[in-house]
C-alpha positions in Angstrom: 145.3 -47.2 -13.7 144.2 -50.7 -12.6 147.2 -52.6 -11.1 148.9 -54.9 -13.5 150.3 -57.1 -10.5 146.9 -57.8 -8.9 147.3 -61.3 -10.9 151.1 -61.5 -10.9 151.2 -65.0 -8.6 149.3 -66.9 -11.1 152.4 -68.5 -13.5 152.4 -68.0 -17.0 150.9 -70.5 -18.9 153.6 -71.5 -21.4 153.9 -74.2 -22.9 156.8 -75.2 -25.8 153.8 -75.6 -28.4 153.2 -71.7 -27.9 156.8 -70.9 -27.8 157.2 -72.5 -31.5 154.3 -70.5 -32.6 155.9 -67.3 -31.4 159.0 -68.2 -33.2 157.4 -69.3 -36.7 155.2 -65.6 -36.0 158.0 -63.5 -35.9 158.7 -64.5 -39.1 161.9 -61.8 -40.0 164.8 -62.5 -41.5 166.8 -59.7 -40.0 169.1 -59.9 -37.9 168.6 -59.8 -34.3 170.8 -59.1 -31.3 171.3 -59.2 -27.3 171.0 -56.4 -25.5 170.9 -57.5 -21.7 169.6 -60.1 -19.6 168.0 -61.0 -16.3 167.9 -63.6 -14.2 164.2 -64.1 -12.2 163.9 -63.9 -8.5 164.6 -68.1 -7.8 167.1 -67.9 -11.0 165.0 -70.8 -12.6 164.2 -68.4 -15.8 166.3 -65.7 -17.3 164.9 -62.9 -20.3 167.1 -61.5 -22.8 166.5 -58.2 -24.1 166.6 -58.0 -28.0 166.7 -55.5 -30.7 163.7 -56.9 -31.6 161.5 -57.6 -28.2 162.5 -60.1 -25.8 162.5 -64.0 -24.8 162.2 -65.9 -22.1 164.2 -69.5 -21.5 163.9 -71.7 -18.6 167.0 -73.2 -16.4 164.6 -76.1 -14.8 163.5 -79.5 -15.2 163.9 -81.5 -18.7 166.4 -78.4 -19.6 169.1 -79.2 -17.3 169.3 -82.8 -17.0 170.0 -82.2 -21.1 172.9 -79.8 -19.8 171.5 -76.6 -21.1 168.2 -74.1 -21.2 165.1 -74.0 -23.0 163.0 -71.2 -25.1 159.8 -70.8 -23.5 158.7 -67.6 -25.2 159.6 -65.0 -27.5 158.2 -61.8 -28.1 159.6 -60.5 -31.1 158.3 -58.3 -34.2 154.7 -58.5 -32.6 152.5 -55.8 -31.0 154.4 -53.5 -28.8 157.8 -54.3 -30.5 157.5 -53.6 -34.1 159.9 -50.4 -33.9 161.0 -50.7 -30.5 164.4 -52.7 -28.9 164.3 -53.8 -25.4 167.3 -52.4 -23.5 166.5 -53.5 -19.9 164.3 -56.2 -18.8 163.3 -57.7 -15.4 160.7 -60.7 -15.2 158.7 -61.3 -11.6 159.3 -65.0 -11.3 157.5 -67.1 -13.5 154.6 -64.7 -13.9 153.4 -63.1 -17.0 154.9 -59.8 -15.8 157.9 -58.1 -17.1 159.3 -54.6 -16.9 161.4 -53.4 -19.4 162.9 -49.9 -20.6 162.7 -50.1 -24.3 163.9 -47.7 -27.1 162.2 -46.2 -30.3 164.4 -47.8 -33.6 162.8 -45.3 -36.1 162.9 -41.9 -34.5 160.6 -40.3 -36.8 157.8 -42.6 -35.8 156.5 -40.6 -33.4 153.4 -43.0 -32.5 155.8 -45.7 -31.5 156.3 -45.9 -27.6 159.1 -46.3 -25.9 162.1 -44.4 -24.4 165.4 -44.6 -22.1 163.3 -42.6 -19.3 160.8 -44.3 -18.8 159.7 -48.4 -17.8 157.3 -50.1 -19.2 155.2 -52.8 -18.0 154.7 -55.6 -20.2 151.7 -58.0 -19.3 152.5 -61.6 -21.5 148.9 -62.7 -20.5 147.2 -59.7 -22.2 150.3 -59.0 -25.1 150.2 -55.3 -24.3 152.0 -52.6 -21.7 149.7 -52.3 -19.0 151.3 -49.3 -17.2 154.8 -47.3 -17.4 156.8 -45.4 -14.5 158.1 -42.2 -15.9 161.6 -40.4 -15.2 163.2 -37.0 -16.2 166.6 -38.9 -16.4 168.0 -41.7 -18.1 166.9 -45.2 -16.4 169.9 -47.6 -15.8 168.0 -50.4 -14.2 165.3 -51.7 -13.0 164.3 -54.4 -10.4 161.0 -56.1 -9.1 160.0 -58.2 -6.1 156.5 -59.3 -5.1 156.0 -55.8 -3.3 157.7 -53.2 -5.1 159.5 -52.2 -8.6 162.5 -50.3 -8.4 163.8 -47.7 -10.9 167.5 -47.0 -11.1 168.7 -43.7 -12.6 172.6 -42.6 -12.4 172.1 -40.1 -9.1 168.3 -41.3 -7.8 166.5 -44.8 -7.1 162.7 -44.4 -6.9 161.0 -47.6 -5.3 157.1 -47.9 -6.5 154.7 -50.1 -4.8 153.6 -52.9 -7.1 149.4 -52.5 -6.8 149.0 -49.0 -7.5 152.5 -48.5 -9.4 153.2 -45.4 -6.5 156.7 -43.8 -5.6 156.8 -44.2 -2.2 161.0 -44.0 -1.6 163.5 -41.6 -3.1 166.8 -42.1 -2.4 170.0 -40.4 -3.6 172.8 -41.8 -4.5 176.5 -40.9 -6.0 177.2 -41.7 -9.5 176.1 -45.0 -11.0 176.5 -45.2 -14.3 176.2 -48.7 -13.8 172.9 -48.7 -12.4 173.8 -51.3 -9.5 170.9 -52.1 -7.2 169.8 -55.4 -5.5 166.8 -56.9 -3.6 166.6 -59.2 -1.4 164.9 -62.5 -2.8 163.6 -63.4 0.6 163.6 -60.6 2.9 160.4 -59.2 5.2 160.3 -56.5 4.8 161.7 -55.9 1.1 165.7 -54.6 1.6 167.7 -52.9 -0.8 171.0 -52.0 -0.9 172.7 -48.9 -3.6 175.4 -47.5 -3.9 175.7 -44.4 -1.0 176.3 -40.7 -1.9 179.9 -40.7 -1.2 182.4 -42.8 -3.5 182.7 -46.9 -2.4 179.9 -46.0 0.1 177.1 -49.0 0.5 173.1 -47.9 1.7 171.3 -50.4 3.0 167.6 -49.5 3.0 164.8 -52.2 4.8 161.9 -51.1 3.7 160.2 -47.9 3.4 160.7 -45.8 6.5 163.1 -43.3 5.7 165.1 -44.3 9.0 165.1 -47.7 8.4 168.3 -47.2 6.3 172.2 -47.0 7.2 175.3 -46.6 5.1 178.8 -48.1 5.5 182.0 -47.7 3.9 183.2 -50.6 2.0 185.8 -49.2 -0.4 187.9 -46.3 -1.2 186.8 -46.5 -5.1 183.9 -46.6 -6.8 181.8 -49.9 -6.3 181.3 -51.9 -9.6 179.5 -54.6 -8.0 176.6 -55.8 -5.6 175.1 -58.8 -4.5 172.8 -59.9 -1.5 171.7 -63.0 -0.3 168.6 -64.7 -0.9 167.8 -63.3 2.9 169.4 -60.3 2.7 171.5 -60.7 5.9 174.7 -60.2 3.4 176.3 -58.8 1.1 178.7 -59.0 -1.5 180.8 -55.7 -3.4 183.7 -55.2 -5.3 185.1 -51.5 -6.6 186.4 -50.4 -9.6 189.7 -51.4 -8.5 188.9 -55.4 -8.8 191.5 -56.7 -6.6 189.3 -57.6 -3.5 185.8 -58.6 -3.1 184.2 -57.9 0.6 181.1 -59.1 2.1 179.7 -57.8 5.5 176.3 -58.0 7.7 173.9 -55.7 6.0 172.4 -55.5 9.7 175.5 -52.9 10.6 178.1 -53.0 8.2 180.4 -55.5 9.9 182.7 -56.2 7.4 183.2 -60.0 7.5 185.2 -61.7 4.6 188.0 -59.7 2.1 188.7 -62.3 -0.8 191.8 -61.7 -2.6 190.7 -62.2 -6.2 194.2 -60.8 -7.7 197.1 -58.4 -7.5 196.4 -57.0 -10.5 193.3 -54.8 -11.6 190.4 -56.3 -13.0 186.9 -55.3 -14.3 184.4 -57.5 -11.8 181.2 -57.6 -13.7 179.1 -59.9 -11.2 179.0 -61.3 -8.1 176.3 -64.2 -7.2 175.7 -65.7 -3.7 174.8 -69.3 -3.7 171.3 -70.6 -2.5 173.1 -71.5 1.0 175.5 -68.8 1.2 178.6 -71.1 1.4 180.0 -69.9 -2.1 180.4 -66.5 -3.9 180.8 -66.5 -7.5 182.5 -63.7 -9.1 182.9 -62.8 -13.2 185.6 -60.4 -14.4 
């Protein structure tokens, strides 16, 4: 299989006149719903995730001095979505690359593709999948950087290079329903951190030696959220519990900062480092 990334640097050419052709295509009257979203690596772009196929919006320029976000591109009802809903999504910066783990509508349509174990990637350039990664087990997540893609599945995280699409980590992990895995924006090597094997444990992997990795303890429960910095000299977790947020040095674990965010339980759904690292944004 010829690489899909071999081209990924070169941005997609997107301009709003396409963008309102793609709309006026998709043409349905149905109703159509979220499903998930993404930010991309340098958060200028997010994707959502439809029952329908996906779209892109953009976070820069003209957008935000308005005070909001812009369309860019929407693949919906086309080609390669006609029966299937996107579930996950992940877009490599502001290439024409996506991966996405999408799922059949009409069951009985056995020629439509698509399925909960497997990713898909989705070339915007060529409008078609250009290559898939396939699992035995239901995929939770999924992640790209300009090296490798990174499959997430509840008890195993398999890290593919991006040029020839080839496993070249395995790693093992406790539960995670939640499918919680991060890259580093900025790190060289690539880093990764995952839940570890034992409950509120935290694996930090720098690329792919298999003893290039260490694991610290940085809860008693379950985690429920991660976040790195753009470098990937910190990070960010909070447990099921939702009382306290930590962040240590992903260099050895140090634990350096426990915020208090309550007394009282909560779900933590996010955590978000800012670009300098002076502020840590959390959503319950």
């Amino acid at each position: 299989l010829a690489s899909p990334f071999r081209n990924r640097f070169q941005a997609m050419a997107i301009e709003e006149a396409s963008a309102q052709d793609s709309v006026a295509a998709a043409g349905s009257t149905e109703n159509i719903y979220l499903l998930s979203y993404a930010f991309n690596q340098d958060f200028s772009c997010f994707v959502c995730g439809t029952t329908a196929g996906f779209r892109v919006f953009t976070l820069t320029g003209e957008s935000l001095h308005n005070g909001g976000f812009k369309e860019v591109c929407r693949r919906e009802h086309s080609a390669g979505f006609q029966n299937n809903s996107v579930m996950l999504i992940s877009m490599l910066y502001k290439t024409n690359i996506f991966a996405m783990v999408t799922q059949v509508i009409a069951p009985q349509d056995e020629s439509a593709q698509g399925g909960m174990n497997k990713v898909q990637i989705w070339d915007e350039r060529k409008q078609k999948f250009v290559g898939e990664l396939r699992s035995r087990n239901e995929v939770k997540a999924v992640a790209l950087k300009k090296e490798v893609i990174v499959m997430v599945c509840e008890y195993a995280i398999y890290v593919y290079t991006c040029d020839q699409l080839k496993v070249i980590l395995h790693l093992t992990t406790g539960s995670n329903k939640s499918g919680l895995c991060v890259l580093a924006v900025a790190s060289d090597p690539w880093l990764l951190c995952c839940p570890g094997q034992s409950t509120g444990a935290v694996r930090v992997q720098v690329g792919q030696e298999a003893e290039a990795t260490h694991v610290f303890q940085a809860h008693q429960s379950g985690l429920a959220a991660l976040a790195l910095n753009a470098s990937g000299s910190l990070v960010a977790t909070a447990s099921e519990t939702g009382t306290v947020v930590k962040v240590f040095r992903t260099s050895d674990g140090q634990a350096l900062y426990r915020l208090r965010r309550s007394t009282r339980p909560a779900v933590i759904s996010s955590l978000t480092f800012r670009s300098d690292d002076c502020f840590l944004a959390v959503a319950s």
